[in-house]
C-alpha positions, 0 to 999 in steps of 0.5 A: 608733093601734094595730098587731100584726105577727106574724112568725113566732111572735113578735108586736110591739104598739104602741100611740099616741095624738094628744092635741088641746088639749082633755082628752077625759076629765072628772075622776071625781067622786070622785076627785082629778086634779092633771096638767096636759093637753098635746097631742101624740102620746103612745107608750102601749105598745110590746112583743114576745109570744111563745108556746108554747101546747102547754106554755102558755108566754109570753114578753113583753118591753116594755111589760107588767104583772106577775100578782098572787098573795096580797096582790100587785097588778098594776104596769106594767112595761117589763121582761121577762116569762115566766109559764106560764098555761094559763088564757090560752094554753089556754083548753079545759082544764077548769082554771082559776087562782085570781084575784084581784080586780084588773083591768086598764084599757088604754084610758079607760073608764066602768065598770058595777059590777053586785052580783047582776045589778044596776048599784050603781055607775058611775065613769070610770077612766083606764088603769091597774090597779084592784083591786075592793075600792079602788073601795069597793064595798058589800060583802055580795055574793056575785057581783060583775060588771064592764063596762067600755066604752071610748072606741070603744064596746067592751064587756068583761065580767069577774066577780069572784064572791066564792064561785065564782072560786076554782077549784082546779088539777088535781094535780100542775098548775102555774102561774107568773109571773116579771117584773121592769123598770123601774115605769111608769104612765099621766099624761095618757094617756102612757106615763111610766117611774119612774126610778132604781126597779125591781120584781120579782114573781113566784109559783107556784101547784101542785096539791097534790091535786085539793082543795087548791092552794098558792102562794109568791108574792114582789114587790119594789121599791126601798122594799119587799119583799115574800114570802107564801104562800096555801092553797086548799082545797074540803072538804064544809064549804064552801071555805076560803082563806088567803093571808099575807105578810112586808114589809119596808120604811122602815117596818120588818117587817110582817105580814098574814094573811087567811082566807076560808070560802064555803058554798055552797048548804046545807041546815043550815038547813032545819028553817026552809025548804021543801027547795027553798029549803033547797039555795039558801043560802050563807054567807060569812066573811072576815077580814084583818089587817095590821100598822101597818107592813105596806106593798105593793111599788107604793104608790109609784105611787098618785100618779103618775097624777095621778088619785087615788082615795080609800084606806081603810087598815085594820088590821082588816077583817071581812066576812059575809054570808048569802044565802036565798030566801024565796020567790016568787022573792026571795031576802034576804041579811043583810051586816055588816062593819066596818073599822078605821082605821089610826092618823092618824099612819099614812099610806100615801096621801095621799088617805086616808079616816081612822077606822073604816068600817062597815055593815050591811044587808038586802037583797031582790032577785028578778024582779018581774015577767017584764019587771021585776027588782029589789032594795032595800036597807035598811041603816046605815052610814058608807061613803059615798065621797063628800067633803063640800063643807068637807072636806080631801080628804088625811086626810078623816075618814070620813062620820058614820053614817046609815041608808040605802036603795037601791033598783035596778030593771032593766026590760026592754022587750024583746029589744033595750031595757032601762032601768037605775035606782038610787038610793042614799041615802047616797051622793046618788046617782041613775042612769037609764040607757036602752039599746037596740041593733037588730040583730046583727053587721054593721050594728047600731046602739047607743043609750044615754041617761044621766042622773046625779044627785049631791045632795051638791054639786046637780050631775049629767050628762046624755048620751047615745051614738049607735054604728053598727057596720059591715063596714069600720068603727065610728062612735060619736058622743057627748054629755054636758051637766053640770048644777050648782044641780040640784034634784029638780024639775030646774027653775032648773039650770044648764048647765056644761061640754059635751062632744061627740065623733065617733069613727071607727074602722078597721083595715088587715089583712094576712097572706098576701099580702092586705089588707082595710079593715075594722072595728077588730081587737081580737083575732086576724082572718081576711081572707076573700076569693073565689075568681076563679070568685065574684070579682063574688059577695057573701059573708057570713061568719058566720050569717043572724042575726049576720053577722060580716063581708061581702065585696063590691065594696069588697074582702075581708071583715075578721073582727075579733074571733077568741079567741086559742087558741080553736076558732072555726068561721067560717060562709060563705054565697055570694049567688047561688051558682051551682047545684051550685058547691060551697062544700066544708063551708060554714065554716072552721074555724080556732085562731087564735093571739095577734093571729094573722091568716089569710087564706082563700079561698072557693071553688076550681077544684074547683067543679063538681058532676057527676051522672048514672047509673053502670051494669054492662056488662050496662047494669044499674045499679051499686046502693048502691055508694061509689067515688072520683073523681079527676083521671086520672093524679093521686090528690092531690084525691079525692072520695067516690061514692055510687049509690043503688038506681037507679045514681044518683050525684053527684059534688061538688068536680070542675074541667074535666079529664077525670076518673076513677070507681073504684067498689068491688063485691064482685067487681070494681072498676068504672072509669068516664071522665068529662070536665068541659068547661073553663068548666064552672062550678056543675052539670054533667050526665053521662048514663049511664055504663058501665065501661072508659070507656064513656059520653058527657059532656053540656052544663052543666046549662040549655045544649044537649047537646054529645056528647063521645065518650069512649074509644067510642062506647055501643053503642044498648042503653045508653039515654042520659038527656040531660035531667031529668025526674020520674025524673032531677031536677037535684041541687040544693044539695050532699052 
């Protein structure tokens, strides 16, 4: 269950859930989960936003999280907030933040772990902060993708690019972060709050020129306290990155120190390459310290959750790799690293994996084919992540070496199928994911078939996923089957735990007076509803190829997703739109604020679309000419005129009323009348008009001609052209 009020320019979120008997979440695979399931509704979150996007300012209070900086990471808090984040509140400017490699989980979700477009790891996370390099990544990569899917089906991609998410700020540009509450964090999906602790952080990041950007940075609790600075700078050798920090802690003071180097397509190297291939290489460095008695505001949490995932403490940690195509569109990288383990007597978390972990490795990943990209790598290394069957997971030593090979495959059946593999030989484990989707927008339909192999413990899973996105809700229907005694020919494994699940999901929309059902909202939103003159119309919001969301009898249409301080233009389309009913520009155009709603109409009584002929007094055609029509008596709603070479002209935008024409010469300015009939409704055809009113109104197009005298009567030399025909057509469609 979750809302958004906005009042005003302040937004109250909240967030709940109804827990049944049964634990909908299964126990990653390698990870520990010691809380004990209850039903019952659980609060989640609960909190009051408030911006001000023109100076990228944003106040929280509630429920929030702190920002990292350095060697920070994220905590949930129930305190107050204020930062200064034009990345977030003004998403249009060319500068960007640097960015750490934390993120955040808000609701239970199975995360893809793609290295170079390619899937090397799948692990399911409860809510909560998680930092990449926690989750034991095979290092050496130089660009590092996140999908995470969430129990409704819903899809967030975020990258964390060694090389390329370092940008720099403008000069003399600033960002910062202050929060400081009580700590909190997620057990069995509720909300749960740290008592008699505290915790602060805060930084701020400046533009020192426009190559180089540093940042202060502080954090604290009631066990550590914690102050570091960081250097960024881009310089024609490659980009270069600092960061360092002072704890200080039961433990006593402590120290780290972390330094990066990212060269990105150079040539120093060419004497061994084509000049194409030459430009294409990239090199990358990194080395971080930390004393024995170093410790980070928030370990205290890492149990709490009562999911506990395994840490490798480290005093050192060495990282390089080298990236360089060597043709027929394969390109091979060359990684090391080597991390060395804290002492045994050193304990930070209870789930540690002890002594020095390391690996080296050579890759080569390219397109195969047109349907088929891949990558195999060859390497040896200690860094598995999984527990042995004997093992103690507190204090477990680390793997015994052994060479490895993974091999991933990403095919391509066409625009809306594809089928994922790998295979890891140091890690047991093997996945096959099938992926197809029809359609786009309203109405698509999702599938997705998995199949999981572990070999250490000879168990895996299978299941797959059923979604249908539709115009007032989503449904989802999922299934997984674990196997155990699972050998490779699958013959004699045996079923274990079963799981099936329907999830429907739908949201009730209000702003300006109007309500809508439609699909789940997870951003801003629009209602779109029609005009009384289109009441019994079908409206289509968005384009032939994707339609975000319809109105029909069912009621105002629910467009779900629109970014927060984004321009986002909002295409409409009418089924069976009367001839010449103007729709203005087609499309709104519109900057929706945080979970900011709006509510528009489609059409107006300024519907009707007049043409016919504008002539002189003499009865000659008033050629090339461009004027103004508007209500007589009221200039608030004007439209443009334009004549052709015949006199022709055509009016959008009209409603019933009697109307005037001021047409701009290069002597004079002409003045004509014209009355639109009430029930006028689409195209209405006015004949010949002359100056100071002279002229006659005629019927809406398809209805018998109706003289209206206007002012007087057309003295007979001015012809009247009540019909089409070859020379007068109807106007169809609109200006």
């Amino acid at each position: 269950l979750q809302s958004a009020v906005r009042f005003g320019n302040v937004v109250l979120e909240n967030e709940a859930s109804y827990d049944g008997a049964v634990d909908s979440q299964t126990c990653p695979h390698e990870a520990i989960c010691n809380y004990t399931h209850e039903s019952g509704l659980k609060r989640r979150t609960t909190r009051l936003v408030y911006d001000r996007p023109d100076e990228a300012l944003r106040f929280q209070a509630g429920d929030t999280t702190t920002r990292p900086a350095g060697f920070q990471r994220i905590t949930d808090i129930v305190g107050v907030a204020a930062e200064r984040a034009p990345r977030i509140l003004q998403p249009d400017t060319a500068n960007r933040s640097t960015t750490s490699y934390s993120f955040i989980v808000e609701r239970p979700s199975q995360a893809e772990i793609a290295i170079n477009g390619s899937v090397v790891r799948r692990v399911r996370l409860q809510p909560g902060n998680y930092d990449l390099r926690d989750l034991t990544l095979v290092t050496g990569a130089n660009d590092v993708e996140v999908t995470l899917i969430d129990d409704t089906g819903a899809r967030h991609t975020f990258n964390r690019s060694t090389y390329y998410d370092r940008r720099l700020l403008a000069e003399s540009d600033s960002e910062w972060s202050l929060a400081g509450g009580l700590p909190s964090y997620y057990n069995d999906g509720e909300r749960k709050y740290a008592d008699d602790e505290y915790a602060v952080s805060g930084f701020y990041r400046w533009g020192l020129s426009e190559r180089v950007t540093g940042d202060v940075n502080m954090q604290a609790d009631r066990h550590v306290r914690m102050g570091g600075a960081s250097l960024f700078m881009a310089s024609p050798w490659g980009f270069f990155t600092t960061r360092s920090a002072l704890s200080q802690s039961n433990a006593g003071a402590g120290f780290a120190f972390g330094v990066d180097w990212d060269l990105i397509n150079f040539g120093d190297f060419s004497a061994f390459f084509g000049d194409d291939q030459a430009a294409h290489q990239s090199l990358h460095l990194s080395a971080e310290y930390r004393t024995d008695n170093f410790r980070l505001p928030g370990d205290f949490l890492t149990t709490a959750s009562g999911l506990i995932y395994p840490s490798t403490d480290y005093w050192l940690r060495l990282a390089a790799s080298y990236t360089t195509p060597i043709g027929w569109g394969i390109a091979a990288t060359l990684a090391g690293r080597y991390q060395f383990g804290l002492d045994e007597d050193v304990s930070l978390t209870p789930y540690t994996l002890r002594g020095d972990r390391y690996g080296a490795d050579l890759t080569f990943s390219g397109a195969l084919t047109e349907m088929i990209n891949g990558s195999v790598t060859f390497g040896y290394s200690n860094e598995s992540y999984l527990l042995t069957a004997n093992s103690d997971p507190f204090g477990h030593q680390a793997a015994d070496p052994e060479f490895r090979v993974m091999a991933r495959a990403f095919v391509r059946m066409g625009a809306n199928t594809n089928i994922t593999a790998s295979h890891d030989s140091l890690n047991r484990q093997s996945i096959v994911t099938g992926y197809h989707t029809s359609g786009q927008g309203v109405d698509r339909w999702e599938a997705t078939v998995d199949a999981y192999n572990d070999q250490r413990p000879s168990s895996g899973e299978f299941g797959g996923t059923l979604g249908y996105y539709g115009n007032r809700a989503e449904v989802r229907v999922a299934h997984n089957t674990s196997l155990t005694d699972l050998t490779w020919s699958g013959l004699g494994a045996d079923l274990g735990q079963q799981r099936t699940s329907l999830r429907v999901g739908s949201s009730i929309a209000f702003a300006d007076g109007k309500v809508a059902i439609g699909a789940p909202v997870r951003g801003g939103f629009a209602i779109v509803y029609p005009h009384e003159s289109l009441a019994d119309k079908t409206i289509d919001i968005g384009t032939r190829d994707q339609i975000l969301a319809r109105a029909d009898g069912w009621g105002p249409a629910v467009v779900p997703n629109l970014p927060a301080y984004s321009p986002t233009s909002l295409p409409v389309d009418v089924a069976d739109l009367p001839i010449g009913y103007s729709l203005g520009a087609g499309a709104f155009d519109v900057r929706a604020p945080y979970r900011g709603g709006y509510a528009l109409m489609v059409g107006s009584g300024h519907s009707v679309s007049v043409y016919g002929t504008l002539v002189d007094a003499r009865g000659a055609p008033l050629q090339l000419l461009s004027g103004v029509a508007y209500r007589e008596q009221d200039r608030s709603h004007e439209v443009t005129v334009i004549t052709n070479a015949a006199g022709r002209f055509a009016a959008e935008g009209l409603a019933p009323g009697r109307w005037r024409i001021e047409m701009a010469g290069e002597q004079q300015t002409f003045t004509y009348a014209v009355e639109v009939p009430e029930g006028s409704d689409g195209l209405v055809r006015a004949g010949t008009l002359r100056p100071d009113g002279t002229g006659q109104i005629l019927a809406p197009a398809g209805e018998p001609q109706l003289a209206v005298p206007v002012d007087f009567a057309p003295p007979p030399s001015v012809p009247l052209d009540p019909s089409p025909n070859e020379a007068n057509p109807i106007l169809r469609g609109t200006l």
